[in-house]
PDB file of N, CA, C and O in Angstrom:
ATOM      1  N   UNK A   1       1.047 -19.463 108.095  1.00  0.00           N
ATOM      2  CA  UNK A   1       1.791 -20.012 109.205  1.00  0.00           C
ATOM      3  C   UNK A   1       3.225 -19.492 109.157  1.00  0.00           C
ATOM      4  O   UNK A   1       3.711 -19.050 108.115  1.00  0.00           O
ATOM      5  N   UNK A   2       3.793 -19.547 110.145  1.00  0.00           N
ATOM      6  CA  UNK A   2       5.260 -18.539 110.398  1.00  0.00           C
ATOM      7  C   UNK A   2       6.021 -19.940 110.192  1.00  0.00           C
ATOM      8  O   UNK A   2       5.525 -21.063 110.095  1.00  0.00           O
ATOM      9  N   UNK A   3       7.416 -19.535 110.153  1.00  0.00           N
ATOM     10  CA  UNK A   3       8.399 -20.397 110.006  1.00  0.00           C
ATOM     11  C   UNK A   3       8.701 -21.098 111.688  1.00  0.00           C
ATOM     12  O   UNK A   3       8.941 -22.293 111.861  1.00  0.00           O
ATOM     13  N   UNK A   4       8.629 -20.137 112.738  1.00  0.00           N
ATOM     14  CA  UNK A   4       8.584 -20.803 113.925  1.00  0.00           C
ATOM     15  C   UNK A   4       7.529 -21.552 114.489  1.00  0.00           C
ATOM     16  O   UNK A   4       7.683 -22.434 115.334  1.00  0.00           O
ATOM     17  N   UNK A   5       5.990 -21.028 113.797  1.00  0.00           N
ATOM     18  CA  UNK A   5       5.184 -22.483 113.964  1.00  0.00           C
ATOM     19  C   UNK A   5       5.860 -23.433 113.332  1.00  0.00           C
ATOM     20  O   UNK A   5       6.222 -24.342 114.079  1.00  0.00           O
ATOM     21  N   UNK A   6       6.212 -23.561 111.998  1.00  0.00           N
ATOM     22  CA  UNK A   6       6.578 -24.735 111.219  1.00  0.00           C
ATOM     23  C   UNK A   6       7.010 -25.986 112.366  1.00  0.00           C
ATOM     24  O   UNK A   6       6.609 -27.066 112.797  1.00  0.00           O
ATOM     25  N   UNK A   7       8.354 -24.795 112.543  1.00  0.00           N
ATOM     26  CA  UNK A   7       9.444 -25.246 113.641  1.00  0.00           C
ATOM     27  C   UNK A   7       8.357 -26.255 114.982  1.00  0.00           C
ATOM     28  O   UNK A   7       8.003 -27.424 115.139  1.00  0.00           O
ATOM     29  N   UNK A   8       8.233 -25.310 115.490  1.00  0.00           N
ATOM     30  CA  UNK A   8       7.551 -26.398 117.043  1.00  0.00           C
ATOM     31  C   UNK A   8       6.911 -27.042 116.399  1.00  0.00           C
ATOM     32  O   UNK A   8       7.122 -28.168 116.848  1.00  0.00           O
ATOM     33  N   UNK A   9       6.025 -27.159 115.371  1.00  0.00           N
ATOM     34  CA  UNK A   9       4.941 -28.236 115.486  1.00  0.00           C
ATOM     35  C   UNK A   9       5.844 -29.647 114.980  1.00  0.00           C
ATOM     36  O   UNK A   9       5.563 -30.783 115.360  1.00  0.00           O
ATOM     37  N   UNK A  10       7.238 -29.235 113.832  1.00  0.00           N
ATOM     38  CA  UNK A  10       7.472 -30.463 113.274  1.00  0.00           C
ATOM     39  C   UNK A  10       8.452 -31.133 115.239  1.00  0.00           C
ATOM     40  O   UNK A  10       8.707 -32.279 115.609  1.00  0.00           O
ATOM     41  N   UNK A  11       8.698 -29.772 115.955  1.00  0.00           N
ATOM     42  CA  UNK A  11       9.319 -30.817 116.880  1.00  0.00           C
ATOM     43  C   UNK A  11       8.269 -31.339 118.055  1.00  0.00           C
ATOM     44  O   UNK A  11       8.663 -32.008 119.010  1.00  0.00           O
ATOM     45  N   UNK A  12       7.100 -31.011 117.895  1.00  0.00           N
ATOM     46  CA  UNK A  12       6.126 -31.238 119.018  1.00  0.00           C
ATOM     47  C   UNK A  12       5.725 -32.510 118.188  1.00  0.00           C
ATOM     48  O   UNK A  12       4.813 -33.037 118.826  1.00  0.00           O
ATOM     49  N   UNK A  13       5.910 -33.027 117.392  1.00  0.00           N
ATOM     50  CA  UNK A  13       5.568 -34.186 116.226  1.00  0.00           C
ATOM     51  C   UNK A  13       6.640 -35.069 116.830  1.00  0.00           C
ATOM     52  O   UNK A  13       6.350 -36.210 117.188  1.00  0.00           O
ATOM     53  N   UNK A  14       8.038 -34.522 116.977  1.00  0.00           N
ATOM     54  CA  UNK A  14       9.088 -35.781 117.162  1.00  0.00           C
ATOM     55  C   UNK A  14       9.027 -35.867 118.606  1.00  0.00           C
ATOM     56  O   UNK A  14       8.473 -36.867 119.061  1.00  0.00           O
ATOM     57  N   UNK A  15       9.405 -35.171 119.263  1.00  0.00           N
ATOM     58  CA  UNK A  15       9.831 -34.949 120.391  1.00  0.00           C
ATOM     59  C   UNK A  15       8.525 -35.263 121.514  1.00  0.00           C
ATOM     60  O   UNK A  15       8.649 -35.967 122.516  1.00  0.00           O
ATOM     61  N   UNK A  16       6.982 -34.413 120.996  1.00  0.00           N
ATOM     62  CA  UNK A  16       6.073 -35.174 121.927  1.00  0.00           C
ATOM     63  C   UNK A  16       5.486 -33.726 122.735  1.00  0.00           C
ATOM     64  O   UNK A  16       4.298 -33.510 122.978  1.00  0.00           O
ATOM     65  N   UNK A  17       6.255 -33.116 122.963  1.00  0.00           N
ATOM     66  CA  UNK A  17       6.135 -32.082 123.918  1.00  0.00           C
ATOM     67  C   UNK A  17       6.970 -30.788 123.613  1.00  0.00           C
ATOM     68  O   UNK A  17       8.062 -30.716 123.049  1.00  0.00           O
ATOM     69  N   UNK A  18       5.945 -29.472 124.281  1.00  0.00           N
ATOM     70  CA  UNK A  18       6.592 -28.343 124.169  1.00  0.00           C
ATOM     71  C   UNK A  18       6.732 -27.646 125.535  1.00  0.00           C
ATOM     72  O   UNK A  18       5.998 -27.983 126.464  1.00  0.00           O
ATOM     73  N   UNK A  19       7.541 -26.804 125.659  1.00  0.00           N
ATOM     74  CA  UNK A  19       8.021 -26.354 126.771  1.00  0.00           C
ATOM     75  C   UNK A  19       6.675 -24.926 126.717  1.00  0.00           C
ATOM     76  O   UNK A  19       6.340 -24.615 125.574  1.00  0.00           O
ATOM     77  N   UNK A  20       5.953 -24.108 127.936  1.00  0.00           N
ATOM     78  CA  UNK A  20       5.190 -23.322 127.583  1.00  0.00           C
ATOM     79  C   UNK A  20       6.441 -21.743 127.329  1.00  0.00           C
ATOM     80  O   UNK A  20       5.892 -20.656 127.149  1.00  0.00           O
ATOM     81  N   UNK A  21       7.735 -21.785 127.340  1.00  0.00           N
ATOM     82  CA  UNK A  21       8.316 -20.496 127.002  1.00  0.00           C
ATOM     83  C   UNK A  21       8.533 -20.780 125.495  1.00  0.00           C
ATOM     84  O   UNK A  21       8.735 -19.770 124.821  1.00  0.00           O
ATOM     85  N   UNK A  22       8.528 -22.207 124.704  1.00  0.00           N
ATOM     86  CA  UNK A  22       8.645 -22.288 123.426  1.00  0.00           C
ATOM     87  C   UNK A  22       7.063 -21.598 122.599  1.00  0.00           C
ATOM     88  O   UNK A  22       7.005 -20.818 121.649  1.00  0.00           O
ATOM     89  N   UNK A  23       6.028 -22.174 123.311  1.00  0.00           N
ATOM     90  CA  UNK A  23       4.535 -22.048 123.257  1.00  0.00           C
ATOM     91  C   UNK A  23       4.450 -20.617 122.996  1.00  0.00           C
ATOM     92  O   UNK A  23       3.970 -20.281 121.914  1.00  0.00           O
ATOM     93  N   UNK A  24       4.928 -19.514 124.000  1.00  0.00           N
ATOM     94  CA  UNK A  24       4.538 -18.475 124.440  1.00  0.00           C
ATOM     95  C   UNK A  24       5.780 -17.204 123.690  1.00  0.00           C
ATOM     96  O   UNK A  24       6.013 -16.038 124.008  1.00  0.00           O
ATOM     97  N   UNK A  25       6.358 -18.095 122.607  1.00  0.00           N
ATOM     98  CA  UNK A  25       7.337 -17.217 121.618  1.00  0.00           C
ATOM     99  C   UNK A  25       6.280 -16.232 120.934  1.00  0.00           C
ATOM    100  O   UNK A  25       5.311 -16.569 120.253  1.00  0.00           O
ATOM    101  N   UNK A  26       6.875 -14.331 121.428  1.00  0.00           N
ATOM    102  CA  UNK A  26       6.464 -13.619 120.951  1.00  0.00           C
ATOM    103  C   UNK A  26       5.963 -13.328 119.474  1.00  0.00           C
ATOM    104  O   UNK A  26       5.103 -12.524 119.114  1.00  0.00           O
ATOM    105  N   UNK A  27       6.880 -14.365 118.570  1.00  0.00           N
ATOM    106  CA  UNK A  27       6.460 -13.973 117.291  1.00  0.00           C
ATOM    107  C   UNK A  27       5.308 -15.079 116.308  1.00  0.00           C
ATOM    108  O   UNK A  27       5.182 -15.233 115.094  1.00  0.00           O
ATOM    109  N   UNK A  28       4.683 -15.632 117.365  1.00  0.00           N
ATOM    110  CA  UNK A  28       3.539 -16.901 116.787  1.00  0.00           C
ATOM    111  C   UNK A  28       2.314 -15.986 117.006  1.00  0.00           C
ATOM    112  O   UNK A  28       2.210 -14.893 117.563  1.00  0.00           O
ATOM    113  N   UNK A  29       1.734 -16.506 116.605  1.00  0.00           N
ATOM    114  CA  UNK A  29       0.147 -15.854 116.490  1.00  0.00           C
ATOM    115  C   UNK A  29      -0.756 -16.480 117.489  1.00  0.00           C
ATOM    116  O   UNK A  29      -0.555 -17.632 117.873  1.00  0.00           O
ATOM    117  N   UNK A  30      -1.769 -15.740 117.933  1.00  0.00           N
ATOM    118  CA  UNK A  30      -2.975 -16.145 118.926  1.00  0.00           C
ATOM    119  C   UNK A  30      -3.297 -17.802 118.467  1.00  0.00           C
ATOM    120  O   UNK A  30      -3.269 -18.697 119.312  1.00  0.00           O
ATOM    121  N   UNK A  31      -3.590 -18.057 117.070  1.00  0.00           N
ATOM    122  CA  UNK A  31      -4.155 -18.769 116.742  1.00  0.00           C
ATOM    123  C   UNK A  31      -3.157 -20.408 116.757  1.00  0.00           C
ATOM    124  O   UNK A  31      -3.550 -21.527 117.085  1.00  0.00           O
ATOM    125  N   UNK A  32      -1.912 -20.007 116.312  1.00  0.00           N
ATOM    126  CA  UNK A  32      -1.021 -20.702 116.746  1.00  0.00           C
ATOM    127  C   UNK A  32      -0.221 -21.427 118.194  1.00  0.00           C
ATOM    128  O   UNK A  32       0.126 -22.594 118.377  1.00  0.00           O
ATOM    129  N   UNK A  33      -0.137 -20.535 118.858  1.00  0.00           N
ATOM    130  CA  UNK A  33      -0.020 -20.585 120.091  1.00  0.00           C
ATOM    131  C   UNK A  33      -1.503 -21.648 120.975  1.00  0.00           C
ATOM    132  O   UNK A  33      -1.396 -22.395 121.947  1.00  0.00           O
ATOM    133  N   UNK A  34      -2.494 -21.378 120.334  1.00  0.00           N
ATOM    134  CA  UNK A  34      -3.904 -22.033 120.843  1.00  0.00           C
ATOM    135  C   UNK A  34      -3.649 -23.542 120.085  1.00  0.00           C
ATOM    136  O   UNK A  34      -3.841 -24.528 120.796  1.00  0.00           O
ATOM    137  N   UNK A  35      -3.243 -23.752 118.737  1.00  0.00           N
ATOM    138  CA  UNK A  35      -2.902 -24.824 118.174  1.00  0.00           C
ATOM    139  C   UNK A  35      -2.001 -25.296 118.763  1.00  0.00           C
ATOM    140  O   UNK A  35      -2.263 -26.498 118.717  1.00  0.00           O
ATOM    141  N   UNK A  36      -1.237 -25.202 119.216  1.00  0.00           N
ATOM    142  CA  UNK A  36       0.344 -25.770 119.739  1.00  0.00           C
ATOM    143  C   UNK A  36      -0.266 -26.267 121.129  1.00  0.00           C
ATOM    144  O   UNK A  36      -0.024 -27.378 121.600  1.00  0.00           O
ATOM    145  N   UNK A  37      -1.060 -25.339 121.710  1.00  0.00           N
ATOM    146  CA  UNK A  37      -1.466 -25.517 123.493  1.00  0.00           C
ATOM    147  C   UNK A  37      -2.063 -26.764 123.453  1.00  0.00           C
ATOM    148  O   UNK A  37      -1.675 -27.541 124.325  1.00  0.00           O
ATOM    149  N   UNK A  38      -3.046 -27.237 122.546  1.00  0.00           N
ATOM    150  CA  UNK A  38      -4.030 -28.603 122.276  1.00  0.00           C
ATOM    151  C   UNK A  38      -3.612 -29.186 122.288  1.00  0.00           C
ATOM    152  O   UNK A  38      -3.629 -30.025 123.188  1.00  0.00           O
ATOM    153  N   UNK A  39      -2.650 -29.217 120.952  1.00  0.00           N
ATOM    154  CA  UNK A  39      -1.947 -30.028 120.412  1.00  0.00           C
ATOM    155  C   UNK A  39      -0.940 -31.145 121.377  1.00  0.00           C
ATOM    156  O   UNK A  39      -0.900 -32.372 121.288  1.00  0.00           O
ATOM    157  N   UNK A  40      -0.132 -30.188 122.352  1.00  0.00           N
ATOM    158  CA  UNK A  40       0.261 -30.735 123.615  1.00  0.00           C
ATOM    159  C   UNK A  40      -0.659 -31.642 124.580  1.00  0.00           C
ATOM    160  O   UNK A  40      -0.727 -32.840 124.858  1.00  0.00           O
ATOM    161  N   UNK A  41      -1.230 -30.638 124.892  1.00  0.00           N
ATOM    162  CA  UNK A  41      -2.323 -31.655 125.922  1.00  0.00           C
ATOM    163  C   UNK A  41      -2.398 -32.540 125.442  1.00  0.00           C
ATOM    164  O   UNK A  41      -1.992 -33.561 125.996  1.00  0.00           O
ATOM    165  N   UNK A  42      -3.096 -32.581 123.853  1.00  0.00           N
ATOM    166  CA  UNK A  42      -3.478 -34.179 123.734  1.00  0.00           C
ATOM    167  C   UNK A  42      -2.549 -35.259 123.498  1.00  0.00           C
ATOM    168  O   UNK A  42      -2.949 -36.422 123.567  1.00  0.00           O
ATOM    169  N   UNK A  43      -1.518 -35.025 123.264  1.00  0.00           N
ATOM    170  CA  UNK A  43      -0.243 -36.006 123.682  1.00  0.00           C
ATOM    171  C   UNK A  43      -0.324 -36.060 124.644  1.00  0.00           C
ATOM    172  O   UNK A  43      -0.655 -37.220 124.889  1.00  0.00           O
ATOM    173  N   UNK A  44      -0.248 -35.574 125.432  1.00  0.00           N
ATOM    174  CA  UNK A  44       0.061 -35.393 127.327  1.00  0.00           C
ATOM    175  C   UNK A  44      -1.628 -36.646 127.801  1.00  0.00           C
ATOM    176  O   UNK A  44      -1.734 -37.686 128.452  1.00  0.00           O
ATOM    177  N   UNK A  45      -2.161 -36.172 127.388  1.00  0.00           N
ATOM    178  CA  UNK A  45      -3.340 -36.964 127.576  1.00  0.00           C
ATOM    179  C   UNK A  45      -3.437 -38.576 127.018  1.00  0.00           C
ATOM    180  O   UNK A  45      -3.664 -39.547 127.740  1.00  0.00           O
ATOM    181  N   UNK A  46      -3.223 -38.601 125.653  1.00  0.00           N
ATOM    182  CA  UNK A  46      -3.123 -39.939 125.166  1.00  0.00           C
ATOM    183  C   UNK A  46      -1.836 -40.620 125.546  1.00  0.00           C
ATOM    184  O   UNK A  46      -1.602 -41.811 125.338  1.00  0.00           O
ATOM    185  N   UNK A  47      -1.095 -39.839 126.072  1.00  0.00           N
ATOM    186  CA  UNK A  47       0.488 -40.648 126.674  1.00  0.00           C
ATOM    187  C   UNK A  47       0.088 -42.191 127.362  1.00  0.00           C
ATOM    188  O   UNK A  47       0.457 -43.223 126.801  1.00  0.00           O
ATOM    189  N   UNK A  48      -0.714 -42.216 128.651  1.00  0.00           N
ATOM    190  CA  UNK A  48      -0.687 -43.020 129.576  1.00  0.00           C
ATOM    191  C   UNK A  48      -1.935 -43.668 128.991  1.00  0.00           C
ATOM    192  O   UNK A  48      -2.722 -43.523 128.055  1.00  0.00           O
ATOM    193  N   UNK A  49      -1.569 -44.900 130.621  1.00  0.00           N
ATOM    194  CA  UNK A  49      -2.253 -46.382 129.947  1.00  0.00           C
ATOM    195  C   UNK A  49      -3.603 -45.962 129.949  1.00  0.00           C
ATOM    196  O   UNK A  49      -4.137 -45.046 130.574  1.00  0.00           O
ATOM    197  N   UNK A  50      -4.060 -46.767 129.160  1.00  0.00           N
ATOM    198  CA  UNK A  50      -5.900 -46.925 128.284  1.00  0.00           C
ATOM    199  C   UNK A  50      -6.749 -47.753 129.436  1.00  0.00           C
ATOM    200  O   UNK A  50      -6.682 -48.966 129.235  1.00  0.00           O
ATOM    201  N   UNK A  51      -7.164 -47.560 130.052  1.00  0.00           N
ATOM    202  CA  UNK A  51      -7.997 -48.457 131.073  1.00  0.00           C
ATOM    203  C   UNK A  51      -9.488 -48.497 130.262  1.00  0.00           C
ATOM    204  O   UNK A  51     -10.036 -47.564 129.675  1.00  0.00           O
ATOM    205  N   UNK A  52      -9.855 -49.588 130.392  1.00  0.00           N
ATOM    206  CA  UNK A  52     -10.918 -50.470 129.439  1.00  0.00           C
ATOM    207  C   UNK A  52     -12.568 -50.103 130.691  1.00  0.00           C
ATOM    208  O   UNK A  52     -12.756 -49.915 131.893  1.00  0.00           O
ATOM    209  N   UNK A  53     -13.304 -50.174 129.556  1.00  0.00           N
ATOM    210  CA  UNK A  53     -14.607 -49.666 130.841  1.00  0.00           C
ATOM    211  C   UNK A  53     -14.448 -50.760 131.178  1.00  0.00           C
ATOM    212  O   UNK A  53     -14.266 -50.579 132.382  1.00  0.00           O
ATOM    213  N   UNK A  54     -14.337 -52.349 130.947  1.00  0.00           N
ATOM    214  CA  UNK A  54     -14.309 -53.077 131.468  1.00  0.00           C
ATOM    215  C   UNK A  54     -13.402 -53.517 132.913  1.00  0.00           C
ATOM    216  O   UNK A  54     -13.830 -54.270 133.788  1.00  0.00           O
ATOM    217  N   UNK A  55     -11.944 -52.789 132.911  1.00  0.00           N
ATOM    218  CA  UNK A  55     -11.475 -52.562 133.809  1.00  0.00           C
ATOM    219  C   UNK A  55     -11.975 -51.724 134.703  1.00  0.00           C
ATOM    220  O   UNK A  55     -11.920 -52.075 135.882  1.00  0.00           O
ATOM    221  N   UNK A  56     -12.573 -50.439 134.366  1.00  0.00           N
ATOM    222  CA  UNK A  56     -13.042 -49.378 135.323  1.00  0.00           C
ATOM    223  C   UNK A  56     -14.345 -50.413 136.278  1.00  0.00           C
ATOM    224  O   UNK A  56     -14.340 -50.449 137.509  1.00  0.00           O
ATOM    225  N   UNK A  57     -15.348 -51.159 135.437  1.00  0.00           N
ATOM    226  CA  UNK A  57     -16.185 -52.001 135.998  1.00  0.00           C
ATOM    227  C   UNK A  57     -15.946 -52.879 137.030  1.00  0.00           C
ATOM    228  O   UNK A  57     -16.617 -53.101 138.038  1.00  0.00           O
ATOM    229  N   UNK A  58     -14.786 -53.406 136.612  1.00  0.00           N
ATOM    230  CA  UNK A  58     -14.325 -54.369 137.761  1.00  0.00           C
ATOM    231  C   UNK A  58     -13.574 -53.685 139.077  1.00  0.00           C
ATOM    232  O   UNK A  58     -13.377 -54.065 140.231  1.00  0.00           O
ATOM    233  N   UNK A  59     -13.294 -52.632 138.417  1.00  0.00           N
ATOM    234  CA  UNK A  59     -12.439 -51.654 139.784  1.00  0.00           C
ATOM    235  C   UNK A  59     -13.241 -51.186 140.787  1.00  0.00           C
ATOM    236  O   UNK A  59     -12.728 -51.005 141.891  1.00  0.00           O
ATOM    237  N   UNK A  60     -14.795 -50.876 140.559  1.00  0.00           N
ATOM    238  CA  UNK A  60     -15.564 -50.417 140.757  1.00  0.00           C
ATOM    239  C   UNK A  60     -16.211 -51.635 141.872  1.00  0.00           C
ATOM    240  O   UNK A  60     -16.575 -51.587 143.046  1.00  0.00           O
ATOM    241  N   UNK A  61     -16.131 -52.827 140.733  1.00  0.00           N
ATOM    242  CA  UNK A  61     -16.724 -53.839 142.068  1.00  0.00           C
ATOM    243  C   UNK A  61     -15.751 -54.123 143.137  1.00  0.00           C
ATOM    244  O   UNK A  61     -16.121 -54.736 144.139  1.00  0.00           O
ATOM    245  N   UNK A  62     -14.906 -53.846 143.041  1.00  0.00           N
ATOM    246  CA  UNK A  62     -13.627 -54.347 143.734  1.00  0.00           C
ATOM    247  C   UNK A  62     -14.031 -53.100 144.828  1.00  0.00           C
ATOM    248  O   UNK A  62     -14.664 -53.588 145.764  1.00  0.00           O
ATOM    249  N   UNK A  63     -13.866 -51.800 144.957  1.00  0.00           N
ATOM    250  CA  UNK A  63     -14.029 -51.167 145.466  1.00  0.00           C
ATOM    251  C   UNK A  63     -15.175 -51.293 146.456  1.00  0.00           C
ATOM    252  O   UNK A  63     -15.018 -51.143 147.668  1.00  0.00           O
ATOM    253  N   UNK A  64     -16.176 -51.537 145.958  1.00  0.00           N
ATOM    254  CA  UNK A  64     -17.161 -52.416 146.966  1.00  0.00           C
ATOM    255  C   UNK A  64     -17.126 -53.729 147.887  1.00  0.00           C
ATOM    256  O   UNK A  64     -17.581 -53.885 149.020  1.00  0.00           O
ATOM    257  N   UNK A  65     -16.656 -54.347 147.310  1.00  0.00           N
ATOM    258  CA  UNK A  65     -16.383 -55.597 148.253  1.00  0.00           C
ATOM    259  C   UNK A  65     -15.039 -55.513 149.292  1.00  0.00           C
ATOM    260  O   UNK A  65     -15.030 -55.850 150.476  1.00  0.00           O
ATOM    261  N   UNK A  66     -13.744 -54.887 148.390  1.00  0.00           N
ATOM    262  CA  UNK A  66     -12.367 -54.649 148.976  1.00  0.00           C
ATOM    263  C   UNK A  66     -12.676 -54.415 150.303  1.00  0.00           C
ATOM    264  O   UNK A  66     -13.864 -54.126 150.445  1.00  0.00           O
ATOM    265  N   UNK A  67     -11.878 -54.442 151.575  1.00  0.00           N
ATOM    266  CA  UNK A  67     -11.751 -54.019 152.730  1.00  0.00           C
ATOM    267  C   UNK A  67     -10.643 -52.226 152.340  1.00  0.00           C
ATOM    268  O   UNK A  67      -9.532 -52.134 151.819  1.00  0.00           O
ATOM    269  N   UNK A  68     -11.465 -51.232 152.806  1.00  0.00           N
ATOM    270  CA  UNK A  68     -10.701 -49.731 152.283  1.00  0.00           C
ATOM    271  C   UNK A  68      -9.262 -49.956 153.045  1.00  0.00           C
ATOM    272  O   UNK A  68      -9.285 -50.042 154.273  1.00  0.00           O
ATOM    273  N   UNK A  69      -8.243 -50.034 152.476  1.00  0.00           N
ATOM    274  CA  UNK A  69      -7.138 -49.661 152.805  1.00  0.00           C
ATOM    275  C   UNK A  69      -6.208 -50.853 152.219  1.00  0.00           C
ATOM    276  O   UNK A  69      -4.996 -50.638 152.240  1.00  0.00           O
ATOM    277  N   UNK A  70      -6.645 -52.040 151.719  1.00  0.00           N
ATOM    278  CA  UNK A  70      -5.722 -53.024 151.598  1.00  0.00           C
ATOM    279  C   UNK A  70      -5.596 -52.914 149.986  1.00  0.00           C
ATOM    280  O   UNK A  70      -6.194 -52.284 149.114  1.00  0.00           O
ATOM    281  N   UNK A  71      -4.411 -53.934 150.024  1.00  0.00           N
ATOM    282  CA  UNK A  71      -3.375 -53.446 148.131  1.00  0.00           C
ATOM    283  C   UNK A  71      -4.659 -53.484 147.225  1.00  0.00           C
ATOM    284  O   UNK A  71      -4.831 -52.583 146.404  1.00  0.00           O
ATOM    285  N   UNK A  72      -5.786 -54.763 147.391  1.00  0.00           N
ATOM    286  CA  UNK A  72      -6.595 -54.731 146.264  1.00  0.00           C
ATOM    287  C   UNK A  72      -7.664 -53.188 145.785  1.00  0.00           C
ATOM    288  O   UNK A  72      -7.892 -52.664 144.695  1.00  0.00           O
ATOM    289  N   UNK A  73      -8.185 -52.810 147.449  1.00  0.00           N
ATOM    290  CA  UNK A  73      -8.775 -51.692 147.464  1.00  0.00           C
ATOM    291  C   UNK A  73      -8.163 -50.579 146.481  1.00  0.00           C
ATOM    292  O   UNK A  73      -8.692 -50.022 145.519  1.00  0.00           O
ATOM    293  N   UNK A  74      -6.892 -50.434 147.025  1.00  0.00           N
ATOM    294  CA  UNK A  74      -5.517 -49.255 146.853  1.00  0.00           C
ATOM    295  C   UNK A  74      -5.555 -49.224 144.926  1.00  0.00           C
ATOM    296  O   UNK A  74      -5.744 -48.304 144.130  1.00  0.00           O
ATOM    297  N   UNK A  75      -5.401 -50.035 144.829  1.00  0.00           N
ATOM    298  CA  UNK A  75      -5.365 -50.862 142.866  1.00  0.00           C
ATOM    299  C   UNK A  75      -6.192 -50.293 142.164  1.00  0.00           C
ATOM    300  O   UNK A  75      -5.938 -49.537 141.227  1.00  0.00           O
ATOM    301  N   UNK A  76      -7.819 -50.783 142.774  1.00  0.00           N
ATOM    302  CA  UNK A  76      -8.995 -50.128 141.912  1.00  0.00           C
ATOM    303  C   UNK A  76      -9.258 -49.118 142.469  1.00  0.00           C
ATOM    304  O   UNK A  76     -10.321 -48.638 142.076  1.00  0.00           O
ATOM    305  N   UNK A  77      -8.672 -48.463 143.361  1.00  0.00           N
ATOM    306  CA  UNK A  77      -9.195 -46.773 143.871  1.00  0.00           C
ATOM    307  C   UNK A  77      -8.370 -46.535 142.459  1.00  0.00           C
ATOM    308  O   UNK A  77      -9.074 -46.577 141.449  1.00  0.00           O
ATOM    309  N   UNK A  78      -7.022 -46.299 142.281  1.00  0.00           N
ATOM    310  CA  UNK A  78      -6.154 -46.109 141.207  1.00  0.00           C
ATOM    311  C   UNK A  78      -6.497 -46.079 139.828  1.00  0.00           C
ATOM    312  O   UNK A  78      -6.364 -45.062 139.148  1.00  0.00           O
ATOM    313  N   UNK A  79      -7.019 -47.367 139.307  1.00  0.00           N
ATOM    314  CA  UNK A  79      -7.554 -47.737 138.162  1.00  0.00           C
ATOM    315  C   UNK A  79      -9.023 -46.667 138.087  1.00  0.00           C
ATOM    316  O   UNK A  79      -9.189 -46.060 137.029  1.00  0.00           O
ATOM    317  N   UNK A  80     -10.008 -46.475 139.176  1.00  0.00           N
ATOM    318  CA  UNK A  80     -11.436 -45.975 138.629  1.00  0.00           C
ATOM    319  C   UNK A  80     -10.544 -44.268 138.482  1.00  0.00           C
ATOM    320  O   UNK A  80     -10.754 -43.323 137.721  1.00  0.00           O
ATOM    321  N   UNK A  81      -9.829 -44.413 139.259  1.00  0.00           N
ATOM    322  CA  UNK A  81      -9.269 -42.743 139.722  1.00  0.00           C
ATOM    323  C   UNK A  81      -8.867 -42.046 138.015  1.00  0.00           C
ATOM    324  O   UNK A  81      -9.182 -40.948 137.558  1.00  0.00           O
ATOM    325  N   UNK A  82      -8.175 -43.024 137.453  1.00  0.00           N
ATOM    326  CA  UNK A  82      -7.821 -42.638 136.075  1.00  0.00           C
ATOM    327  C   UNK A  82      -8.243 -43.166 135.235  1.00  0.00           C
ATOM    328  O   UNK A  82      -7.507 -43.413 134.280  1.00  0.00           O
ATOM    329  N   UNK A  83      -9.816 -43.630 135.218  1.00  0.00           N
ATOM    330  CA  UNK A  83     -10.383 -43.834 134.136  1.00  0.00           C
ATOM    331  C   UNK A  83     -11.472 -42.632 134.446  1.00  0.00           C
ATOM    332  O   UNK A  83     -12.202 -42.454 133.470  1.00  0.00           O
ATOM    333  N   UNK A  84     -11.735 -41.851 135.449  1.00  0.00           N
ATOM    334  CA  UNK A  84     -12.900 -40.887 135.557  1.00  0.00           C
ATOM    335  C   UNK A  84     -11.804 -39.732 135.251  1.00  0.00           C
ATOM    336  O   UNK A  84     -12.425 -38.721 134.921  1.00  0.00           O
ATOM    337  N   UNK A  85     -10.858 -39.577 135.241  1.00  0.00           N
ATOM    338  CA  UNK A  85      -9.978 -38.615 135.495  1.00  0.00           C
ATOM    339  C   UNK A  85      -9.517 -38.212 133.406  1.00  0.00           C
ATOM    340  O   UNK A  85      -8.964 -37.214 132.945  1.00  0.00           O
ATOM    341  N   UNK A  86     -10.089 -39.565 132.604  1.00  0.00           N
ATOM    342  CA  UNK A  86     -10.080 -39.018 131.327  1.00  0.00           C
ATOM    343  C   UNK A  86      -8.522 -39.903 130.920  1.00  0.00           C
ATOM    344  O   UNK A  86      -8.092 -39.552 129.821  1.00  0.00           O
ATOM    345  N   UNK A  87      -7.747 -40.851 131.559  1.00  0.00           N
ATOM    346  CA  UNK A  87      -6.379 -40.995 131.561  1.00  0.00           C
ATOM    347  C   UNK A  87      -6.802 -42.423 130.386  1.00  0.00           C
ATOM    348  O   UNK A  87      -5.903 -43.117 129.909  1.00  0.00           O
TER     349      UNK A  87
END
């Protein structure tokens, strides 16, 4: 491992996130650069809220009964939207 992997990963550790011109520094390796790319996403991914299948379930019924367009509808379109979406 290079001294500039060292570098991003201990600040992709504090900080959370990398910029893709830090990512895409000429002197990291294929293999590094592919580590760092994941590595991001899956912060980026585990960042936001955890919706429970149990929530997705109820969003789901809600979506059925709701009248389409009103706040409750609007809520569980939202909620199923980012629990199929992997959020």
């Amino acid at each position: 491992m290079t001294e500039v992997f060292d570098k991003l990963k201990a600040q992709l550790a504090s900080a959370g996130t990398l910029t893709d011109a830090e990512i895409g520094d000429s002197t990291l390796t294929d293999d590094e650069r592919l580590w760092l790319s994941a590595e991001r996403y899956s912060k980026q991914r585990n960042a936001g809220p955890k919706i429970t299948l149990e929530e997705y379930l109820a969003a789901n019924k809600t979506l059925d009964t709701a009248v389409e367009g009103s706040p409750e509808y609007e809520t569980a379109l939202k909620i199923a939207q980012a629990y199929e979406s992997g959020a």
